[in-house]
Backbone as a ProteinNet text record, in pm:
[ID]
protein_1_A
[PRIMARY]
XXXXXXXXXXXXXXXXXXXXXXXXXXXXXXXXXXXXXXXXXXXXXXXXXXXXXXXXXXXXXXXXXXXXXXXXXXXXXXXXXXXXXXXXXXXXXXX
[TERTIARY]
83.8	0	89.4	40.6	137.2	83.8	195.5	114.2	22.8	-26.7	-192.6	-129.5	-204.1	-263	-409.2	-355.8	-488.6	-592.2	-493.1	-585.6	-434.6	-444.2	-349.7	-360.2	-403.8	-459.8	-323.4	-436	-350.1	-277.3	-357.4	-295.4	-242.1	-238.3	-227.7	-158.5	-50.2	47.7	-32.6	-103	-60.9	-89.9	-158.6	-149.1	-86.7	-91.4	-85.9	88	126.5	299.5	341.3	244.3	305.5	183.1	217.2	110	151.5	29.6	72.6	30.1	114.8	93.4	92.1	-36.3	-66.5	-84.5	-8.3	-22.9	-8.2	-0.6	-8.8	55.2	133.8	199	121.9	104.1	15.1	97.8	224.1	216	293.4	191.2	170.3	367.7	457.3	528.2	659.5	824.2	901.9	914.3	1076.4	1123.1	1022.9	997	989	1036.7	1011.9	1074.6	983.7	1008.4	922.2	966.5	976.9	1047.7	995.9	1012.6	907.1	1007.8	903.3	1006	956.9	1076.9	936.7	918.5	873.1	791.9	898.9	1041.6	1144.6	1209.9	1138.2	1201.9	1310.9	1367.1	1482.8	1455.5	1504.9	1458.2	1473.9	1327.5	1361.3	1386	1306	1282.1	1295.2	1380.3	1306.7	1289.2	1191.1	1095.5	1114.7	1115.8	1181.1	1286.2	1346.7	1466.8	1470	1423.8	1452.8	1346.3	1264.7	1222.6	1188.7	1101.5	1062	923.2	863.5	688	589.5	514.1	442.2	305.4	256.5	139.3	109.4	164.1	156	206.1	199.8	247.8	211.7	226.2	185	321.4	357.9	440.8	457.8	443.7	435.2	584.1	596	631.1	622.6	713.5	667.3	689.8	742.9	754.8	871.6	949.1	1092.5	1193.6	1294.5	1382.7	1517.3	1588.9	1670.8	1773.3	1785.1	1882.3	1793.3	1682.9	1563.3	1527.2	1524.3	1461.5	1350.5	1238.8	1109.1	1098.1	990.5	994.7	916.4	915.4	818.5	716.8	591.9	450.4	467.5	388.8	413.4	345.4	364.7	329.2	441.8	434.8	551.4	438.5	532	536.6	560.8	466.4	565	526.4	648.9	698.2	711.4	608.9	637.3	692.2	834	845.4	879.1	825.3	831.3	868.8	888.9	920.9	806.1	656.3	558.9	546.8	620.1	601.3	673.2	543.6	629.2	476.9	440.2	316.3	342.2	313.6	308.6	232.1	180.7	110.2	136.6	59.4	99.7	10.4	103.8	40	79.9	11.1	28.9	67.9	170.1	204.4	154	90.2	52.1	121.2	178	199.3	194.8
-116.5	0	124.3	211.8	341.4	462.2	527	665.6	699.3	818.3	902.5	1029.9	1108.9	1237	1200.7	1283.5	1297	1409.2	1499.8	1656.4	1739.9	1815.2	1857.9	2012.3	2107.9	2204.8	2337.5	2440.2	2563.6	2502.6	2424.4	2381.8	2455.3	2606.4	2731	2857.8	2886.6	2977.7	3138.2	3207	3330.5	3435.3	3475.6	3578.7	3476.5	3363	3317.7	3315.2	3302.2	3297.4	3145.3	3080.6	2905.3	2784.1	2692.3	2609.4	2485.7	2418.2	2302.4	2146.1	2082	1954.8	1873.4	1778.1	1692.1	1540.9	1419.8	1346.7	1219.1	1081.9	985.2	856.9	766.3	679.2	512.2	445.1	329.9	220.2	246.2	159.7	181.9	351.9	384.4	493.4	453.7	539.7	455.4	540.3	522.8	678	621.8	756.1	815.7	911.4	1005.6	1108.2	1132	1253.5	1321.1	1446.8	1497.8	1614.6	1642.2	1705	1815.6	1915	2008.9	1981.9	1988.7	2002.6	2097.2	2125.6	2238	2120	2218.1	2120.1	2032.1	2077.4	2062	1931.7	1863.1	1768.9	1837	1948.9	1978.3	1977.7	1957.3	1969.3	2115	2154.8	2310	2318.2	2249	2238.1	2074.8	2098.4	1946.1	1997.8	1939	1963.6	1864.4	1698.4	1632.6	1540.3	1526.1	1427	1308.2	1190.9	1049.8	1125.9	1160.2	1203.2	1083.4	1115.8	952.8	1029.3	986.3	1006.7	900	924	861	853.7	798.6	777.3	894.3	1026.6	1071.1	1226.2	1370.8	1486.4	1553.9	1703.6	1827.4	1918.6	1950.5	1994.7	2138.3	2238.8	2381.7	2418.6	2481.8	2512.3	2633.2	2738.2	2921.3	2956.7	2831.9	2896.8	2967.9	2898.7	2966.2	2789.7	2833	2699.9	2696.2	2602.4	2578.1	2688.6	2781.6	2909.6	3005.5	2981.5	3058.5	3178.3	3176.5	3283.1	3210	3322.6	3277.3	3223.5	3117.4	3083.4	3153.3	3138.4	3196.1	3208.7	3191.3	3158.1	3030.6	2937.4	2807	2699.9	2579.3	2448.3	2389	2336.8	2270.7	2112.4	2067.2	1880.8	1860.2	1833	1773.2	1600.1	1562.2	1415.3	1326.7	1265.4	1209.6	1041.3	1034	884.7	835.2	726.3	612.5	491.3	403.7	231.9	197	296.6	184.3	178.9	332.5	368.3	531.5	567	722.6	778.1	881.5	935.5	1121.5	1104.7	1298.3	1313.6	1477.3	1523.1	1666.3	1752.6	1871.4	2006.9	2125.4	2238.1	2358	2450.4	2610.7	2685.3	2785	2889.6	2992.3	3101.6	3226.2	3358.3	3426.9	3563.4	3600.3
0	0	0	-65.2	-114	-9.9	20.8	103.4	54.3	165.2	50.2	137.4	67.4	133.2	229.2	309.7	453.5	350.8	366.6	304.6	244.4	163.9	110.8	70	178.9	141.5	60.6	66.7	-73.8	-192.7	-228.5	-425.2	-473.8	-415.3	-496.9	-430.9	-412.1	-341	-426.6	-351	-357	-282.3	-174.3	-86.6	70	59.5	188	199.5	315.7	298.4	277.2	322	297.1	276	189.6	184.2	324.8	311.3	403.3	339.4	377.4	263.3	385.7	398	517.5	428.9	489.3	450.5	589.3	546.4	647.7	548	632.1	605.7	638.9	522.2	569.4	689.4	722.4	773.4	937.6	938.2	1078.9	1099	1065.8	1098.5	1029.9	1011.2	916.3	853.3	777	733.4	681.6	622.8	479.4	387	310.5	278.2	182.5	149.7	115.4	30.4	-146.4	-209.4	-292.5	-344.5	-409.5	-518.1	-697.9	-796.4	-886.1	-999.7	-1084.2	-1195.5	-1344.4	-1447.6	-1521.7	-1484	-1572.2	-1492.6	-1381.3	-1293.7	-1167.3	-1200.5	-1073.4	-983.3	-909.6	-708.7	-691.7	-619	-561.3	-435.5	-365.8	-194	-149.6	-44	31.3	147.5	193.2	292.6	382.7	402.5	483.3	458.1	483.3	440.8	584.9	497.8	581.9	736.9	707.4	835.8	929.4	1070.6	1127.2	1143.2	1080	1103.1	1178.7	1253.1	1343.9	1273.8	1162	1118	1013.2	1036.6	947.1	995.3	877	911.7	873.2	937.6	798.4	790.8	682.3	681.2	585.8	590.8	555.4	438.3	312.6	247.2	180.2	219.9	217	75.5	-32.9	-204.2	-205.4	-137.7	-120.6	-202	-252.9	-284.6	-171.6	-216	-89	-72.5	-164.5	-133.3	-106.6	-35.3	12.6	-100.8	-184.1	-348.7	-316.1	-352.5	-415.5	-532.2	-559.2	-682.2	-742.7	-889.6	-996.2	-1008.1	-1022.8	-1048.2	-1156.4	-1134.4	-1220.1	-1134.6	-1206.6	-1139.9	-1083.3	-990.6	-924.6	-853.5	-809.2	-762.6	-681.3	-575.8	-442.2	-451.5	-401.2	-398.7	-281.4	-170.9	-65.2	-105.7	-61.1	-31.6	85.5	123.7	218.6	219.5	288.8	250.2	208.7	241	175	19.5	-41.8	-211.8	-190.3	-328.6	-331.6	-428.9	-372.9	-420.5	-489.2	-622.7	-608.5	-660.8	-614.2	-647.2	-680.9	-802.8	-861.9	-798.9	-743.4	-720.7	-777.2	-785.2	-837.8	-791.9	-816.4	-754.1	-799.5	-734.9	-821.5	-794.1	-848.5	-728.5	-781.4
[MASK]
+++++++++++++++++++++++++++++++++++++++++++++++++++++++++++++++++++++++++++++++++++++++++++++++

C-alpha cells in the first residue's frame, strides 16, 4: 500500500505565505521525505529528508527553494516517499 494524502490544502500559493501539505503513512510510521520540484524535474525544496513520522504529518512550504529565493509563479510537484512507495502530487504557484 502506497502513502496518501490525509488533506493537502492551498494547491495554490498566492497571498498566503506558505502552503501546508498533510499526509499519512500506511504503515503507521518510518522515514519520509518529502520534495518540491518544478515542471522541468529539478529539485527546488526538500521539505523532509529520511524524516521519522508517526502515522503521518503536515508539513508547511513558504515557495521559497533551498537558497531561500522565491519561486516563480508556475506548477511545481511535491513528492512524498516512504518504505511503503512514493506518491506525487501537482500544485500552483501564483503571485
Amino acid at each position: 500500500m502506497s502513502p496518501s494524502w490525509t488533506t493537502y490544502s492551498l494547491p495554490s500559493l498566492r497571498s498566503r505565505p506558505a502552503s501546508r501539505i498533510a499526509f499519512s503513512v500506511p504503515s503507521g510510521r518510518g522515514p519520509a521525505s518529502l520534495r518540491v520540484f518544478d515542471v522541468q524535474g529539478r529539485l527546488v525544496r526538500t521539505l523532509l529528508r529520511d524524516a521519522t513520522v508517526d502515522g503521518g504529518a503536515v508539513v508547511g512550504w513558504d515557495g521559497r527553494d533551498e537558497r531561500g529565493v522565491t519561486v516563480s509563479s508556475g506548477v511545481y510537484f511535491y513528492r512524498l516517499e516512504t518504505i511503503d512507495g512514493a506518491v506525487t502530487r501537482k500544485m500552483t504557484v501564483l503571485r
